[in-house]
C-alpha positions, -999 to 999 in steps of 0.1 A, spaced: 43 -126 -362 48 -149 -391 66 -183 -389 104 -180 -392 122 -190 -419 149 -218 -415 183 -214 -425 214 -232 -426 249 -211 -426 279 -222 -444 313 -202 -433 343 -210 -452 382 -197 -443 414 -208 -457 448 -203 -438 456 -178 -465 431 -156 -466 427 -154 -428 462 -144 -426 458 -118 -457 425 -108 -457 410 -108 -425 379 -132 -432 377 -150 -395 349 -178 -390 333 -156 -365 333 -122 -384 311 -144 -412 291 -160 -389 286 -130 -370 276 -111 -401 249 -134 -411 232 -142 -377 228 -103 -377 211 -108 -415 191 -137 -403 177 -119 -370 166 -94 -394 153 -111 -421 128 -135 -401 152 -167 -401 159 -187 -375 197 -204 -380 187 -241 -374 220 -257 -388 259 -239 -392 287 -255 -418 320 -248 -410 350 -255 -435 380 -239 -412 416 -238 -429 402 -256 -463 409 -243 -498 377 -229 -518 393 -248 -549 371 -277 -550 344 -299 -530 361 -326 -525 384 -312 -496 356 -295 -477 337 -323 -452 309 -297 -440 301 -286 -477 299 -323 -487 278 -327 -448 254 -293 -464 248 -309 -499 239 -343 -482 214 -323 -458 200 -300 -486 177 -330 -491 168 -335 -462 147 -303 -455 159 -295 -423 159 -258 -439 148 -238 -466 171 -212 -469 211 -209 -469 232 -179 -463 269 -172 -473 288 -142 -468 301 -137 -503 297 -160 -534 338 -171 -536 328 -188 -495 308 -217 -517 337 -216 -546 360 -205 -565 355 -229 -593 322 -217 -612 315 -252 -623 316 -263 -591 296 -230 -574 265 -235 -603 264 -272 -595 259 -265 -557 235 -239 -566 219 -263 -591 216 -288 -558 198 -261 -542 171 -253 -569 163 -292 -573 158 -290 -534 134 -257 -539 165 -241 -512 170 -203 -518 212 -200 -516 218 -163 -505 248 -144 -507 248 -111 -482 279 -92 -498 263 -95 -534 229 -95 -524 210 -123 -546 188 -146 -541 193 -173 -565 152 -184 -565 146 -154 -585 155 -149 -624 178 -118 -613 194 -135 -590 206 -163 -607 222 -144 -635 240 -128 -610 251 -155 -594 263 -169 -627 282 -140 -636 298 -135 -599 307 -172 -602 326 -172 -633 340 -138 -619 352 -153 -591 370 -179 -610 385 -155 -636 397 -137 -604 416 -164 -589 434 -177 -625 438 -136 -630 458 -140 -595 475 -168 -600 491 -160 -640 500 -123 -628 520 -146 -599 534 -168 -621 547 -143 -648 563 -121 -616 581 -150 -605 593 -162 -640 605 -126 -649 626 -125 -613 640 -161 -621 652 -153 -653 670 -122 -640 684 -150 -618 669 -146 -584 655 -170 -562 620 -166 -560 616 -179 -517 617 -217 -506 638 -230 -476 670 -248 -493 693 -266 -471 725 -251 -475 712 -212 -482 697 -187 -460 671 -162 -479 691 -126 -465 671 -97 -483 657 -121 -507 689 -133 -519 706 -169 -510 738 -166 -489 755 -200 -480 750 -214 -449 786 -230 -441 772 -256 -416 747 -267 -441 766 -265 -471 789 -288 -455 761 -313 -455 752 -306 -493 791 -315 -498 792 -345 -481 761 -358 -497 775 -352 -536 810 -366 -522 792 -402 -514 772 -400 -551 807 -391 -568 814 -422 -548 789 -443 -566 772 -446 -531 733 -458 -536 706 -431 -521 699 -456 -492 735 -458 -486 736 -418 -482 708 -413 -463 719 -442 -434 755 -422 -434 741 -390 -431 712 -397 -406 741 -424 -385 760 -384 -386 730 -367 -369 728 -344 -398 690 -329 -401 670 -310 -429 659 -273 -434 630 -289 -408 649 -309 -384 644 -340 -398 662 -373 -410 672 -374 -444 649 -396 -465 657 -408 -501 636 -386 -518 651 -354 -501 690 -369 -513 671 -372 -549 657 -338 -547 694 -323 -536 713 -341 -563 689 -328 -590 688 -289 -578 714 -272 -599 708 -243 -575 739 -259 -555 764 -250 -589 754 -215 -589 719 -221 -617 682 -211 -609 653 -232 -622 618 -228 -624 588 -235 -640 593 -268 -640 557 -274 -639 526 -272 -662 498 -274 -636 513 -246 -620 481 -234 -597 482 -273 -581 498 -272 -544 514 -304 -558 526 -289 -591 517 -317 -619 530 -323 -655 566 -314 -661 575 -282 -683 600 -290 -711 606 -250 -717 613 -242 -681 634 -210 -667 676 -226 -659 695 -196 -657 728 -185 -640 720 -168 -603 731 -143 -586 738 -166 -557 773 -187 -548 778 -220 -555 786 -247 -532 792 -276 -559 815 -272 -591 803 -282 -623 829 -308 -628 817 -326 -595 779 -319 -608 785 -339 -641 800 -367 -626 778 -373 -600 746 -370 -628 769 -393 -648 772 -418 -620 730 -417 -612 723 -423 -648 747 -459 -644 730 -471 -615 699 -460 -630 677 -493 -641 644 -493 -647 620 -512 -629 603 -543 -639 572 -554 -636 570 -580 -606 548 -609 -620 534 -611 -580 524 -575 -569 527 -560 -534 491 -562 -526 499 -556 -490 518 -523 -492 509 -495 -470 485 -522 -445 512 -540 -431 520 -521 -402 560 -521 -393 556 -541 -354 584 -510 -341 576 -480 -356 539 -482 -369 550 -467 -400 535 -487 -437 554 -516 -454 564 -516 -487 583 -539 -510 612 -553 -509 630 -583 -527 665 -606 -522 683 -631 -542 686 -668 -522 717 -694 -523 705 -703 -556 697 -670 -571 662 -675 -564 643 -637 -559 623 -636 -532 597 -610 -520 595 -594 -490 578 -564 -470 600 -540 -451 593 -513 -431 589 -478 -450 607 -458 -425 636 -483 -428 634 -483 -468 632 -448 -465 657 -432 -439 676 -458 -431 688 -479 -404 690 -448 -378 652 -443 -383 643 -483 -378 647 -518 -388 640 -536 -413 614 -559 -404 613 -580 -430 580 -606 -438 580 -630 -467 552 -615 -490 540 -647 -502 534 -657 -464 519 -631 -456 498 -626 -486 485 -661 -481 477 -662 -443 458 -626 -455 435 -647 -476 432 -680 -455 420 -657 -427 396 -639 -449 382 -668 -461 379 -687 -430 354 -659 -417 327 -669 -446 336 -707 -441 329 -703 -405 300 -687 -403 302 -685 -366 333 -663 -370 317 -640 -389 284 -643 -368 305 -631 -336 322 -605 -355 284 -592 -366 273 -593 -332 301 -571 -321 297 -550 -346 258 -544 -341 264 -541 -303 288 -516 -309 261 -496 -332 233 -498 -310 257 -481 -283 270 -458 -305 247 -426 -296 261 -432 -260 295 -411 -266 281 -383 -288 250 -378 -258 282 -375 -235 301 -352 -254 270 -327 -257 260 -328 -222 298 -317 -215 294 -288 -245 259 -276 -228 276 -276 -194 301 -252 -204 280 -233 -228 254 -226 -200 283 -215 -176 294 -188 -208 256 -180 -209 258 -170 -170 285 -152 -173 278 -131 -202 243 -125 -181 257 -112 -150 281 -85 -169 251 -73 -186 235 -68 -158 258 -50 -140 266 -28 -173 225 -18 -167 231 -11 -136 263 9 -145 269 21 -180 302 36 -173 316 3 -167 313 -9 -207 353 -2 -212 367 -21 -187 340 -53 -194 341 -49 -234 371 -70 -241 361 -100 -218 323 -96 -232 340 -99 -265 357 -128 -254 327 -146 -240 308 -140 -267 334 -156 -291 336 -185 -273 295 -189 -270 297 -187 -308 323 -220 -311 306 -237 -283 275 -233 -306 294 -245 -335 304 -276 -318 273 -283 -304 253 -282 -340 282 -305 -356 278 -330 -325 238 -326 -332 241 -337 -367 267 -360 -357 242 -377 -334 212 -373 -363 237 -393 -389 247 -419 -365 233 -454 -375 219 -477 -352 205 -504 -379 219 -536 -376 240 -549 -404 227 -572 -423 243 -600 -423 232 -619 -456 247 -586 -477 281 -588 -457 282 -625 -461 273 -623 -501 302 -602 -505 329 -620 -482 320 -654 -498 326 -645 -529 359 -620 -520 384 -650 -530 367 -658 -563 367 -619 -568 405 -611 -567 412 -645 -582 394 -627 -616 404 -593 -599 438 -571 -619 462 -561 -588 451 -526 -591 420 -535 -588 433 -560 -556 447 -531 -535 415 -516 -535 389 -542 -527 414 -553 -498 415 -517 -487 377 -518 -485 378 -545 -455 409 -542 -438 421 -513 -419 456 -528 -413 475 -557 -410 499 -563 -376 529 -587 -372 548 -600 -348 580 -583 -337 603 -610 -333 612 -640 -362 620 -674 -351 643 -688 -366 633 -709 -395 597 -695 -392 599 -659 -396 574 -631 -391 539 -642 -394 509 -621 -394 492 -614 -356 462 -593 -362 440 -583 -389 415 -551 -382 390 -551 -404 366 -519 -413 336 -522 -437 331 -487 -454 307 -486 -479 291 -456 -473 291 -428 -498 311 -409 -487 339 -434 -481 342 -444 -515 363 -428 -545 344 -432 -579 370 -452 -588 362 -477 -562 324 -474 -569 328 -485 -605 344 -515 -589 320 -524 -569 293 -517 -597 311 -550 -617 312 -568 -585 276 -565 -582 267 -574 -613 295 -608 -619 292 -622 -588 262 -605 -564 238 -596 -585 212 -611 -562 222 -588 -534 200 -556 -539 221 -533 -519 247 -540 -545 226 -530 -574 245 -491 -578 224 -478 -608 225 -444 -597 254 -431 -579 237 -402 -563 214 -393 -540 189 -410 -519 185 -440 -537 224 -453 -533 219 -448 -499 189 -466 -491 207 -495 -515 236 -497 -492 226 -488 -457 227 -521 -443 269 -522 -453 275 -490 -436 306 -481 -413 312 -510 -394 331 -504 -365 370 -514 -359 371 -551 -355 400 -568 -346 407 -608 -356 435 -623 -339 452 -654 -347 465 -680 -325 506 -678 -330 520 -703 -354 532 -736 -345 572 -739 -343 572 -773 -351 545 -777 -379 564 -761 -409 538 -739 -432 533 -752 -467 528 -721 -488 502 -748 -513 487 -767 -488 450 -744 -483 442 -764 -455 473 -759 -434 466 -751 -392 472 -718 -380 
């Protein structure tokens, strides 16, 4: 019998079409084992994008894990159940299949049945891709004119909106909730501020359609919906196919509905009329928030973002502040507040004392490479647990077959736990393989520390030069987040108590955005460092350039607590901590 072929499966379900359509993980899979066991192919790898939208690459980790190990030759061959499982996009389907061909892979589809290594093939594939995406816009535009057709005959067109109920497709008010909708337009009328609102109605206990607090952005989104004085409004979007509809639509649908309204127009135009006064537009702050998002609130965990005050003298200071707190009010948390300039600067004292150390960042190497060289140790672990149970399904499966030999009649009554078994053999098999590559991928190089240390010594010089944008993101490259201390003396304040770092440099951790950083870094300031040298930005040669600054695992620097009595001078670099 001639050698088997070796195939890789890729299986791909959104929460949609499972729902709709019926295409379960383990009906595809199922479907092309049987194909494989008679076609001569042996499956030696399975993909598995559960949940995930066919709409583009970028959200689908096991299609980006299948590109990255079409190079590697572990197979020849891989099988899809239908063309639309690779995507829905044809640019992006012919540029996988492209991948493919470069690899000499065959890409096979079962329910079109092509072969993409042959001429016919390909043209079909072409023409099923472009198909596939004419199919989904098709979709999508018959959708869309439906639902702008219904709106303009003023009908709500589905949604939860607090204050309504959706009876027979039609909004009736909700009295308990409309109440809330009152109240909430009664404090704008008011000229109360959208923080002001949400800390009176969270203080209230009041939830949302959900059963959450009230954040500033839902009061915003209630105060602009004229579906509370009786109007409808939609397509208010361009980008209308987007989950996150994008670009706003001058000509969109505002019509009178067929629904009651809870606000009067009189109260409407003031309270508009009152948002536009308070309205200012912000200014550009001459010192950015460069720590938004890593400072970690010390009660909540929730991000930090900015915040500012006016002193005795009508100095402005900056601040962070808790995001739940900005956002939801007092009810949610505190404030929490840290001087931003502190902060900023103990950020990059610390950073710098690493490279200026060089034991520091010796010990922090030595963790890290310790950590790596024990890093199979958890995986191994985790699959000897899989097999265990896997072997105990296997056993199990074996003795009902056997007694089916031995007694045929019984297949009824042991069909639906056979089926049961068998399912969960199939997902034990799934997790197994994804542990196996896991435990293929996993790095156990030591990281070099001359590369590390290159970059790091140079970091202050770098966002000295560096345009704040450009700040966030190199800062978001080495630190994970930042943690402060829950209590502020007085006279001292907050002060920053841990910094964990993360190194990701890896391809796959890096937006293009960031990459084109990094490509100026390397050339104005590390140029000497060749894992720095990004010339190409695909492939095997980027990662060969940058394996020794791959993931480095969580590191945690701590800092000994300020000194009460030694008062920090924000200008003196050489302050003690």
């Amino acid at each position: 019998m001639s050698e088997k072929i070796k195939a890789a499966l890729y299986v791909r379900v959104s929460t949609e079409e499972q729902a709709k359509e019926g295409y379960s993980i383990l009906a595809q899979i199922e479907e092309i084992e049987n194909y494989a066991q008679s076609s001569n192919m042996e499956i030696v790898m399975r993909y598995v994008d559960e949940g995930v939208s066919g709409k583009n690459i970028s959200g689908r980790p096991q299609m980006k894990r299948l590109l990255k190990d079409i190079e590697s030759k572990y197979f020849s061959t891989v099988v899809v159940y239908k063309i639309d499982r690779i995507s829905r996009k044809s640019k992006d389907a012919l540029e996988i299949a492209e991948r493919c061909e470069q690899a000499n892979v065959s890409l096979i589809s079962l329910k079109e049945n092509f072969d993409i290594a042959t001429p016919m093939g390909k043209m079909v594939f072409q023409m099923m891709s472009n198909f596939s995406e004419y199919e989904r816009n098709s979709i999508i535009e018959r959708g869309k004119m439906g639902m702008i057709q219904r709106a303009k005959e003023g009908y709500f067109n589905g949604g939860r909106v607090l204050g309504y109920d959706s009876v027979n497709k039609r909004l009736v008010i909700n009295e308990e909730e409309a109440h809330i909708i009152k109240l909430i337009f009664d404090y704008a009328e008011q000229e109360l501020g959208y923080k002001a609102i949400v800390s009176r109605i969270n203080t209230m206990g009041h939830k949302t359609k959900r059963g959450s607090d009230f954040s500033i952005n839902t009061i915003k989104t209630i105060l602009d919906n004229p579906i509370y004085i009786g109007k409808i409004r939609f397509n208010m979007f361009e980008n209308w196919s987007e989950k996150h509809r994008k670009g706003k639509n001058p000509n969109y649908v505002l019509v009178d509905g067929k629904h009651e309204a809870i606000i009067d127009q009189i109260q409407w135009d003031r309270v508009q009329k009152n948002r536009k006064k308070r309205s200012v537009k912000p200014t550009k702050s001459k010192n950015p928030y460069i720590l938004n998002g890593l400072i970690r609130c010390p009660e909540c965990g929730y991000g930090m973002v900015s915040g500012s005050s006016k002193g005795a003298q009508g100095k402005r200071y900056r601040y962070y502040v808790c995001g739940l707190f900005h956002n939801k009010g007092s009810k949610a948390c505190s404030a929490h507040s840290i001087r931003a300039d502190r902060a900023e600067q103990q950020v990059f004292e610390e950073l710098k004392r690493i490279v200026s150390e060089p034991y520091v960042l010796k010990q922090i190497i030595d963790s890290v490479n310790e950590n790596r060289n024990n890093a199979e140790t958890p995986i191994n672990d985790e699959i000897k647990i899989l097999q265990s149970k896997l072997n105990k399904v296997k056993v199990r499966i074996n003795n009902i077959t056997d007694q089916l030999m031995d007694d045929p009649s019984l297949v009824n009554i042991f069909k639906p736990k056979l089926t049961k078994l068998t399912e969960e053999q199939s997902k034990l098999n799934i997790q197994l393989e994804a542990l196996n590559s896991e435990l293929e991928a996993c790095d156990t190089t030591p990281i070099d520390e001359k590369a590390l240390y290159q970059l790091l010594s140079n970091f202050k010089k770098i966002m000295k030069d560096s345009d704040p944008t450009s700040q966030k993101t190199l800062l978001r490259l080495v630190i994970k987040d930042i943690q402060i201390s829950k209590e502020a003396p007085r006279g001292i304040g907050r002060h920053i108590e841990r910094i964990n770092l993360h190194f990701d440099f890896t391809i796959e951790g890096l937006e293009d955005q960031t990459m084109e950083l990094l490509e100026t870094i390397s050339m104005d300031y590390i140029q000497p460092v060749e894992h720095w040298m990004l010339e190409d930005r695909d492939g095997k040669k980027l990662s060969e350039m940058m394996d020794s600054l791959n993931i480095l695992p969580l590191k945690d620097v701590r800092f000994s607590p300020i000194n009460p009595e030694c008062p920090i001078n924000l200008f003196d670099q050489y302050q003690p901590h």
